[in-house]
C-alpha positions as CSV (number, residue, x, y, z in Angstrom):
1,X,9.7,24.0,-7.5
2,X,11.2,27.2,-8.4
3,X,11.6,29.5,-11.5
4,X,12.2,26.8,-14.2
5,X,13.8,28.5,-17.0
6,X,14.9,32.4,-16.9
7,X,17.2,34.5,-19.8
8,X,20.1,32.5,-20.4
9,X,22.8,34.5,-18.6
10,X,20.1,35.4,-15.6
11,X,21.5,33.6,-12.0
12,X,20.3,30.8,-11.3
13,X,16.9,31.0,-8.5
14,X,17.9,31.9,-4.6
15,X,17.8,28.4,-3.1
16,X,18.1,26.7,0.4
17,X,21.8,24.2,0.7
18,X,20.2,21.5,-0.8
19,X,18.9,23.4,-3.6
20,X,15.2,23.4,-2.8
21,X,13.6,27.1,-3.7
22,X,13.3,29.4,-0.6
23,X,10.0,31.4,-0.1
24,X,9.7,34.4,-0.8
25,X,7.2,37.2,-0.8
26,X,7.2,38.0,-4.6
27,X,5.7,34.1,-5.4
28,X,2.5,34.7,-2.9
29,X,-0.7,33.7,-4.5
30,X,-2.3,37.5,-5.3
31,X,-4.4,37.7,-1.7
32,X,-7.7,38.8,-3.4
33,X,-7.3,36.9,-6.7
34,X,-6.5,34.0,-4.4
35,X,-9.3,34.5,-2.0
36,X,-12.2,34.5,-4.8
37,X,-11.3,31.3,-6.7
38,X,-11.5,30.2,-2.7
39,X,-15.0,30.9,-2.7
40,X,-16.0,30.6,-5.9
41,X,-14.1,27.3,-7.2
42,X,-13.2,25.1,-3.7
43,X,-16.3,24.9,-1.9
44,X,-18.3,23.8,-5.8
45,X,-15.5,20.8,-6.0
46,X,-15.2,19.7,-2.7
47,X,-19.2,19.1,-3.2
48,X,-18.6,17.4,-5.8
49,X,-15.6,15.3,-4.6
50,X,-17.7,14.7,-1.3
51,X,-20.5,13.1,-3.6
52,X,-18.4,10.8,-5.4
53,X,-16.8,9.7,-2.4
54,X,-19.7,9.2,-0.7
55,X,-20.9,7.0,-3.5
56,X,-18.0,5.1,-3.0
57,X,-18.0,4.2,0.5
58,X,-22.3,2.9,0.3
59,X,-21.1,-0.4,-0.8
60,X,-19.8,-0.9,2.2
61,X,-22.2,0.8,4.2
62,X,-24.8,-1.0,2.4
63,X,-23.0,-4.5,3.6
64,X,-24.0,-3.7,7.2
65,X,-27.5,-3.1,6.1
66,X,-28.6,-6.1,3.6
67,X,-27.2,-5.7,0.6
68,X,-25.3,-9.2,0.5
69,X,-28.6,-10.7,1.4
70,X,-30.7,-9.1,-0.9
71,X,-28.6,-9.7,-3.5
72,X,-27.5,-13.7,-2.8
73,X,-23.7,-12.2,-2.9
74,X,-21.4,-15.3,-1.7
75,X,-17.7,-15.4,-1.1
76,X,-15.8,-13.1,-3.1
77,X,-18.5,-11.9,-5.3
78,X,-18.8,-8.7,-3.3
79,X,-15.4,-7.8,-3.6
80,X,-16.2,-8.3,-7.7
81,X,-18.0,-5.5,-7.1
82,X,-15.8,-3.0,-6.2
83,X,-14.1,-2.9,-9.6
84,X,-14.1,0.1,-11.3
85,X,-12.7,0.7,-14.7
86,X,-10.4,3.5,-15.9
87,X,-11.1,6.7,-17.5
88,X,-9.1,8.9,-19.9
89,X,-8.4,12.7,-19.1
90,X,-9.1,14.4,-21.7
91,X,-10.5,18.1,-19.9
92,X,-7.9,20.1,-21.6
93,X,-9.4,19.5,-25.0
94,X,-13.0,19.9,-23.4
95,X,-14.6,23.1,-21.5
96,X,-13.6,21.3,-18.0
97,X,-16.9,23.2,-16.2
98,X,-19.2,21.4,-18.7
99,X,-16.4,18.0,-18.7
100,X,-16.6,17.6,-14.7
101,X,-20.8,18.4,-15.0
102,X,-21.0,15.7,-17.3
103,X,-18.9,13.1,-15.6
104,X,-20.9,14.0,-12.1
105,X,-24.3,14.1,-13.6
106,X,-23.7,10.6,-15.2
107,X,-22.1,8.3,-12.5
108,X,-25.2,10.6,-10.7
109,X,-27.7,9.1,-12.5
110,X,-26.1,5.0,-12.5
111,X,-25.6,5.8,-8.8
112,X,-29.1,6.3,-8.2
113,X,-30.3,3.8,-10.9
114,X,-28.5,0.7,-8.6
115,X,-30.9,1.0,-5.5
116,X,-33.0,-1.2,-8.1
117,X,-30.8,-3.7,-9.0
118,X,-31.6,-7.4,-8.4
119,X,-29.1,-9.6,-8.6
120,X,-24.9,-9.7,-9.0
121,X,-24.9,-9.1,-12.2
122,X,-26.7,-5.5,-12.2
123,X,-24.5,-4.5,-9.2
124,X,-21.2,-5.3,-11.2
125,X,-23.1,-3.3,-14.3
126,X,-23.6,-0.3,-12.2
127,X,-19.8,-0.2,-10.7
128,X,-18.3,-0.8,-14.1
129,X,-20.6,2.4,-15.6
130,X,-19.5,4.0,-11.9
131,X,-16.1,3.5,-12.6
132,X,-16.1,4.5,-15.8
133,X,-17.6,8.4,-15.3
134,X,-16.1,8.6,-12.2
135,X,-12.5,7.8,-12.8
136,X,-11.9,11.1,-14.4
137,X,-13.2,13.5,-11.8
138,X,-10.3,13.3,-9.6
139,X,-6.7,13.4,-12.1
140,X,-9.4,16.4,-13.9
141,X,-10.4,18.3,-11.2
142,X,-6.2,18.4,-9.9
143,X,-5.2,19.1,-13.0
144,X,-8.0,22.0,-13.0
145,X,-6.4,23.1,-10.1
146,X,-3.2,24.1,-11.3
147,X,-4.8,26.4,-14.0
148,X,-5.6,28.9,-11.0
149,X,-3.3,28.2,-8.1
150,X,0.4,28.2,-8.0
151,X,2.7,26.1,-6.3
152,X,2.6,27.3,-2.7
153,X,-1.0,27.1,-2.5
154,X,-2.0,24.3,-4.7
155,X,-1.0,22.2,-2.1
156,X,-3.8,23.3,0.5
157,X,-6.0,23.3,-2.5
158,X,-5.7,19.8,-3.4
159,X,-5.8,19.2,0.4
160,X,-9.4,20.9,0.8
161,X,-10.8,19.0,-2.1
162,X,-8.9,15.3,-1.4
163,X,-9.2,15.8,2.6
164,X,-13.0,15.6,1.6
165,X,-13.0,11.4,1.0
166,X,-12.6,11.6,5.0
167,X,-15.1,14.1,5.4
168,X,-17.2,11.3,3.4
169,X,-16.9,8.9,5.7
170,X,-17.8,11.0,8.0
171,X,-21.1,12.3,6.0
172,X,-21.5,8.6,4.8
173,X,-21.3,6.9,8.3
174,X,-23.7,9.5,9.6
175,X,-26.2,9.2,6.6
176,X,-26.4,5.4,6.4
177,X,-26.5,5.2,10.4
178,X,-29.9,7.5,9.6
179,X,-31.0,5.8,7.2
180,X,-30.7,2.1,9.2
181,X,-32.5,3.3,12.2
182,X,-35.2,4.9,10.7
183,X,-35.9,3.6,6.7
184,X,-35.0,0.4,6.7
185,X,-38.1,-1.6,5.4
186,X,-39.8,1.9,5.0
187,X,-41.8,1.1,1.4
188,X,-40.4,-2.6,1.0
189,X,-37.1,-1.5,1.1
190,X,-34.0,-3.0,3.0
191,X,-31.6,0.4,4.4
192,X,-28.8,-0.1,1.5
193,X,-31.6,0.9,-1.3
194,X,-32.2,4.7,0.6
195,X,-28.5,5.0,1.1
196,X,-27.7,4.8,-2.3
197,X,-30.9,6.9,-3.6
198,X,-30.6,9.2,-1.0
199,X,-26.9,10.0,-2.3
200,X,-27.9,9.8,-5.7
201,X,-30.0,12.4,-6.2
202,X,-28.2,15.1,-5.0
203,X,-25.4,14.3,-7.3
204,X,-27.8,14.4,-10.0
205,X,-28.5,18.1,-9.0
206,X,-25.2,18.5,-8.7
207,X,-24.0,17.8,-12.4
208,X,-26.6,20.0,-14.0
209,X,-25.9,23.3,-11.8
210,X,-22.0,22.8,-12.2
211,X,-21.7,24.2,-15.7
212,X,-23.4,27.8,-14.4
213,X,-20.8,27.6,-11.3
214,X,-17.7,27.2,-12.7
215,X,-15.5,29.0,-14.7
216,X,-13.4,26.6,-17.4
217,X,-10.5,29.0,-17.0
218,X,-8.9,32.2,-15.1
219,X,-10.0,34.1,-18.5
220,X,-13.2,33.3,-18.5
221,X,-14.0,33.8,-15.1
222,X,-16.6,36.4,-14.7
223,X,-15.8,37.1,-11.3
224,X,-12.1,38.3,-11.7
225,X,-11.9,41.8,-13.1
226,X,-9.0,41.8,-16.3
227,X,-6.5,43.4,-13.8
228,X,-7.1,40.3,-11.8
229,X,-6.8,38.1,-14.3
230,X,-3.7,39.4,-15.7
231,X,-1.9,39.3,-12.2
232,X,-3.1,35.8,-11.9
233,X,-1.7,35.1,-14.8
234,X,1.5,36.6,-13.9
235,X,1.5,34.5,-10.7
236,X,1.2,31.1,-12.6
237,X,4.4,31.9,-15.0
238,X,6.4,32.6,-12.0
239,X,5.1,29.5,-10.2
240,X,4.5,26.6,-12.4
241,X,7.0,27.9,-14.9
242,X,9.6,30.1,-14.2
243,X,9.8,34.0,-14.5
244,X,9.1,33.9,-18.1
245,X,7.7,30.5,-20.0
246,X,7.7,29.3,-23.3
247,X,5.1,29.9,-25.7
248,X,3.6,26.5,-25.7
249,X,3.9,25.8,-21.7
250,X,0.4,25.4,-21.6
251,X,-0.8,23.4,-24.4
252,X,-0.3,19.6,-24.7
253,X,2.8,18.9,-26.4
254,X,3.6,15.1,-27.6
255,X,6.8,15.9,-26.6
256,X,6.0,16.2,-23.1
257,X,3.8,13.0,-22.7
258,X,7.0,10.8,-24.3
259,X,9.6,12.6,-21.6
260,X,7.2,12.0,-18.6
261,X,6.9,7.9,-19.6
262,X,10.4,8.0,-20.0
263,X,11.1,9.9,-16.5
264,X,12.1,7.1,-13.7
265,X,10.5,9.3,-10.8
266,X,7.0,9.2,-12.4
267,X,7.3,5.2,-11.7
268,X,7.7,5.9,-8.1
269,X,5.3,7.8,-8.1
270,X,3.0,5.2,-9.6
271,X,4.4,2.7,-7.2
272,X,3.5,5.0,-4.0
273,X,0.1,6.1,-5.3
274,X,-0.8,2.3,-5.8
275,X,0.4,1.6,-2.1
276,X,-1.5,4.6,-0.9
277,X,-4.5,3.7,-3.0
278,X,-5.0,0.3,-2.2
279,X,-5.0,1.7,1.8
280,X,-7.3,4.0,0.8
281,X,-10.0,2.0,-0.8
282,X,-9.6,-1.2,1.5
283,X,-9.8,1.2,4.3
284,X,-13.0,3.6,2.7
285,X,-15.0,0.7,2.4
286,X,-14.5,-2.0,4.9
287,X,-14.2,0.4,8.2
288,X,-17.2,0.1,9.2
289,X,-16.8,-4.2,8.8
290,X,-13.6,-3.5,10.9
291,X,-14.9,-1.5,13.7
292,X,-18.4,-3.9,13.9
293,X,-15.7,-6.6,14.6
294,X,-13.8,-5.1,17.3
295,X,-16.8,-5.2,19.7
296,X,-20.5,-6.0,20.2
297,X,-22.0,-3.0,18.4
298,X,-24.5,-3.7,15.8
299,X,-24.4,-2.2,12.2
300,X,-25.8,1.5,12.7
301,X,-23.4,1.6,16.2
302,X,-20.3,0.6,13.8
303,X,-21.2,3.6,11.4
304,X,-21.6,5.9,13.6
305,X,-18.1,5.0,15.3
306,X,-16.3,5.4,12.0
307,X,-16.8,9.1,11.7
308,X,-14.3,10.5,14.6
309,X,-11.6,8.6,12.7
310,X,-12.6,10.2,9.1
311,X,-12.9,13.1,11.1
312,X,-9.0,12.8,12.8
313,X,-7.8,12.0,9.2
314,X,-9.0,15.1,7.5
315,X,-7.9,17.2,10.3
316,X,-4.6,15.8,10.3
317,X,-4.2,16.1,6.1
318,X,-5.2,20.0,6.2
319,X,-2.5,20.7,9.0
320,X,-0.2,19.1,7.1
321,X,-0.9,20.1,3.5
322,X,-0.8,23.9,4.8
323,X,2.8,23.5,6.6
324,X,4.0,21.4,3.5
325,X,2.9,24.5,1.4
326,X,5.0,27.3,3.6
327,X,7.9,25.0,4.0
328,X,8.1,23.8,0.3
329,X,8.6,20.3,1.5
330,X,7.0,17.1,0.6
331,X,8.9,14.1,0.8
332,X,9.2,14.9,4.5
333,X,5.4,15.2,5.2
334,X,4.4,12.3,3.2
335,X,7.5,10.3,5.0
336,X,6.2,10.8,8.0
337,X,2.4,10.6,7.2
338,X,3.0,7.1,5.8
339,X,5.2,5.8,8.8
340,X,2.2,6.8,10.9
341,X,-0.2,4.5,8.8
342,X,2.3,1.1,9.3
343,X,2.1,2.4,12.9
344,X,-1.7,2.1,13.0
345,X,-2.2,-0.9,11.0
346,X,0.8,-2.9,13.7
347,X,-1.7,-1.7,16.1
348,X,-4.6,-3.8,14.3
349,X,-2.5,-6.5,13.7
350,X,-1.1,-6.5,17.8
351,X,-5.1,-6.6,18.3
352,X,-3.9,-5.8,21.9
353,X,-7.6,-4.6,23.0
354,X,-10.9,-2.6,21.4
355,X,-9.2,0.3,22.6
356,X,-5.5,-0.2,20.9
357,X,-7.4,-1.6,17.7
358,X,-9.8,1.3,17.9
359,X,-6.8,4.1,18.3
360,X,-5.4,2.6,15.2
361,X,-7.6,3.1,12.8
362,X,-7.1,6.5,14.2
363,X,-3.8,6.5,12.9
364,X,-3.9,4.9,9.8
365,X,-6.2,7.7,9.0
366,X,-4.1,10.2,10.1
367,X,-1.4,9.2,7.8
368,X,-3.5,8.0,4.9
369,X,-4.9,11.1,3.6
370,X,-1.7,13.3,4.5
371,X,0.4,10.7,1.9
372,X,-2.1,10.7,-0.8
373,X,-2.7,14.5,-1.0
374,X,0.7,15.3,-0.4
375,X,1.7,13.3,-3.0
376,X,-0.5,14.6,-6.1
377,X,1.1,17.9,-5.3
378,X,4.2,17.4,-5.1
379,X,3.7,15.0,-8.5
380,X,2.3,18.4,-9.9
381,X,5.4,21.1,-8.9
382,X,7.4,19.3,-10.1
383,X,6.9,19.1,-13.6
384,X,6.2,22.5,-14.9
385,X,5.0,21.9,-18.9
386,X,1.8,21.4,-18.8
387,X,2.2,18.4,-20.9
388,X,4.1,16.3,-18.9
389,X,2.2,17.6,-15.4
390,X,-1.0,16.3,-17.4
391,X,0.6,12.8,-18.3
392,X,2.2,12.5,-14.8
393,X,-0.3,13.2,-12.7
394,X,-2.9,11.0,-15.1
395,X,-0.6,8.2,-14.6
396,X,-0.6,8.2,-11.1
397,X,-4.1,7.8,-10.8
398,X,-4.3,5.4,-13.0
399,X,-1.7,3.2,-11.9
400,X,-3.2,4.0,-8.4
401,X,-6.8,3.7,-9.4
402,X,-5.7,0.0,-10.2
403,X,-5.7,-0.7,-6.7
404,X,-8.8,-1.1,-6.1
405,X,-9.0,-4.6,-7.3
406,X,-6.0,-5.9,-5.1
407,X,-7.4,-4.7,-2.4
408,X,-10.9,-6.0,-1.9
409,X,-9.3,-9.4,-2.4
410,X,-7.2,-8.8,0.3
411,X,-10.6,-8.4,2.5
412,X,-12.6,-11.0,2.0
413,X,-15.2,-11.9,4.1
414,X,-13.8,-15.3,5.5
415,X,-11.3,-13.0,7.0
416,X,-13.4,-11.2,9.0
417,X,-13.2,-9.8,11.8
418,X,-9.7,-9.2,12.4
419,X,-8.5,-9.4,8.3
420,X,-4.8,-10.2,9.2
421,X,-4.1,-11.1,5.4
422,X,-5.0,-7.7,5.0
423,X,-3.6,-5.9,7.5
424,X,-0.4,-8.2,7.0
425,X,0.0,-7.6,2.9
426,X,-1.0,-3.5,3.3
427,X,1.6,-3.1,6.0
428,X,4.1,-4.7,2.6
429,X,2.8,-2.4,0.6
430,X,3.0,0.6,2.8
431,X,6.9,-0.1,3.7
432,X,6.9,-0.4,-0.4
433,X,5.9,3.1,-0.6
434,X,7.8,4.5,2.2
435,X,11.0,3.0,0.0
436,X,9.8,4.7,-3.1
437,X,9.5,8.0,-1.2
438,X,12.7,7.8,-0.1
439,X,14.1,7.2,-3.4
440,X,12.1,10.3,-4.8
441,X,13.7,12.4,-1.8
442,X,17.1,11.3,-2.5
443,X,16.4,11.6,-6.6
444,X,15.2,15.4,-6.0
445,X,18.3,16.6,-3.9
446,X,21.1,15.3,-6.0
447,X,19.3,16.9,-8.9
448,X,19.1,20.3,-6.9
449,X,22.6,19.8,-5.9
450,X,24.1,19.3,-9.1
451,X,22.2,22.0,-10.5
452,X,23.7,24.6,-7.8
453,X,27.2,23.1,-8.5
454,X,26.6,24.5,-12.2
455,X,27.0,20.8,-13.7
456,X,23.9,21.1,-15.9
457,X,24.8,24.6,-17.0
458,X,25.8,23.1,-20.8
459,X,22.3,22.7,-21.2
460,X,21.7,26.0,-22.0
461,X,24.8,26.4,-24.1
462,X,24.1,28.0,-27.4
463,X,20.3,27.9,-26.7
464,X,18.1,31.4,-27.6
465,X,15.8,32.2,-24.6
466,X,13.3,30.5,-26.0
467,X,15.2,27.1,-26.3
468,X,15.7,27.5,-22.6
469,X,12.6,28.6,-21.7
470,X,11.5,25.3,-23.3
471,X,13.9,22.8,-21.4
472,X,11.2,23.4,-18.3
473,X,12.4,21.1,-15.0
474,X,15.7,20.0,-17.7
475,X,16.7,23.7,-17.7
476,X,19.8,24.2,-15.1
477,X,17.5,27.2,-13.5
478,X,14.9,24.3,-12.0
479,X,14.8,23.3,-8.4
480,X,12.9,20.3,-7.8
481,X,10.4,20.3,-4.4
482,X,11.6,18.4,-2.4
């Protein structure tokens, strides 16, 4: 994305043949502006990310460690369990520092509060109250995001804070492989109990320091000096909006929300982030089930195995987000990142050794968290009012979030080891989303191109500066990332 609306008569923004915006110098994030809300706001939400993932993937290290046996969980009723329901964003309204504390302190103290549960019932309680507080953190904490960085650095932003749900595996593995060899039975209790109190408590912690950590906007963080602010601020109307923005580009207008349910490319994106999403929670959870069935290891072997792979993911995501940021291309990255994840789960499917099966769940890491990242940026560069960015972006989760319950179906337990339903229907889904990504590639250019061929320019005929300022990605003066 590129300076969305300028003075009427101004030239249109310096762009590359297919009319995607070339870098340039004068849209760098301010270097010491840019390297404080690094330290100051990324390594506070990657915590907190880190925690809720990590919550997330102790159902299914609790599976290798007694949790269907204490519990008298048959069939299907452990994938009931993985439902989790959705959660209205609503931070803009709210301080988002004491918003996000809230959220993490809550799904902190349920988290904690299901290492007693005793039956079906109180675990599908706990996930429902889980899913509830913790559906929020991620669309808020994104769209928090893009009130400090612009848009060639939000990118590697998003990609520190999302690459964390692999660092989580990796953390979670290592924790419950711990915990197995040395607390199970400790005090009565089976392993899965201290996995989840052991996780819980922190989180807890967590949510009552956030609100003295983090600032609820650049203005009010004590940190940046007013000159700083006031360049910061600078640098977000030239990169989420344009060279100058209309008045109202940053507050919620209901204008916005109807043109982003009406706009065909947020559907893709829907339809990719539920492809992703279902990949991403089936793969989160039952990796360690996958890797115990591949060979002769026992449960705490299994855990320990997953965390090269998480590790490989994030790796792979962070290289990628950073060279998607200086290139200013995303459908590219995320085509190739989700081509690599069919590649890896033909690889299960083949089940052509330990080793092949073992190298692809390599790969479908590797692509898996490139996609998903990849994807809520570009979701967000695109649409420059914050309006429809907050609509957009909200809905992707959502519809994404959604995923969850396909996918733990689609991993049942009389499938195991090798889950071919699984692999078989995600490798549909994932071809599904490369389709869709495609179609948003194709969408973006001819928009760009039409744009430089001057066919929108009656747009901004008879229009004050205002009015144009106001047309945001509509405005002839728009490149789309593409």
């Amino acid at each position: 994305m590129t300076d969305s609306t300028e003075k009427k008569k101004s030239p249109a923004p310096a762009h590359d043949d297919d009319g995607s915006p070339r870098a340039t110098t004068q849209t760098r994030t301010p270097g010491n502006e840019k390297n404080d809300l690094d330290v100051r706001i990324i390594p506070i939400c990657v915590w907190i990310y880190l925690m809720n993932m990590m919550d997330r993937v102790n159902i299914g290290n609790g599976r290798l460690f007694g949790l269907e046996e204490d519990l008298g969980l048959q069939g299907d009723q452990f994938q009931l369990a993985l439902f989790e329901a959705p959660s209205n964003m609503v931070i803009k309204r709210l301080q988002p520092a004491r918003y996000l504390a809230g959220l993490v302190l809550a799904w902190g103290i349920v988290a904690t509060l299901t290492a007693w549960v005793t039956n079906l019932a109180g675990l599908i309680a706990c996930r429902l109250l889980l899913g509830l507080f913790e559906a929020g953190l991620f669309p808020g904490v994104v769209l928090y995001f893009t009130m400090f960085y612009g848009k060639r650095s939000i990118g590697t932003r998003i990609a520190y804070f999302f690459a964390t749900s692999a660092f989580s595996g990796v953390a979670g593995g290592l924790v419950a492989y711990a915990i197995g060899a040395h607390l199970d039975g400790a005090l009565g209790w089976r392993a899965w109990r201290w996995i989840v109190v052991v996780n819980g408590v922190p989180t807890i912690l967590t949510g009552l320091a956030v609100p003295l950590l983090l600032p609820n906007s650049p203005a009010t963080a004590s940190f940046l000096t007013p000159a700083e602010k006031e360049t910061l601020a600078l640098m977000q109307q030239r990169e989420l909006g344009g060279g100058r923005r209309a008045r109202n580009a940053d507050e919620l207008d209901w204008r916005d929300v109807r043109d982003g349910f009406r706009d065909p490319t947020l559907w893709l994106f829907c339809v990719v982030q539920y492809c992703v999403n279902n990949m991403l929670y089936s793969f989160s959870v039952f990796l360690p089930t996958i890797i115990h069935g591949l060979g002769t290891w026992d449960g705490a072997a299994a855990q320990a195995l997953t965390a090269p792979v998480y590790a490989a993911g994030a790796a792979t995501y962070l290289v990628n987000a950073r060279l998607s940021d200086r290139t200013q291309r995303r459908g590219v990255f995320s085509m190739g990142a989700m081509t690599t994840s069919i590649a890896g789960y033909g690889l299960l499917v083949a089940n052509a050794g330990t080793a092949t099966s073992y190298a692809g769940c390599f790969l479908v890491s590797m692509g898996l968290y490139s996609v998903g990242g990849i994807m809520l940026a570009w979701v967000m560069v695109n649409n420059p009012r914050y309006g429809k960015r907050a609509i957009t972006s909200g809905m992707q989760l959502t519809v994404g979030n959604a995923a969850g319950v396909a996918s733990s179906y689609m991993f049942e337990s009389r499938y195991a080891p090798r889950f071919y339903p699984g692999y078989g229907a995600t490798i549909g889904l994932l071809v599904l989303g490369l389709a869709c990504i495609v179609a948003l590639y194709c969408v973006f250019r001819w928009e760009n191109r039409r744009r430089t061929r001057g066919e929108l320019d009656w747009r901004v005929e008879g229009k004050t500066e205002e009015e144009v300022m106001e047309l945001g990605e509509r405005s002839p003066y728009f490149r789309f990332t593409v």
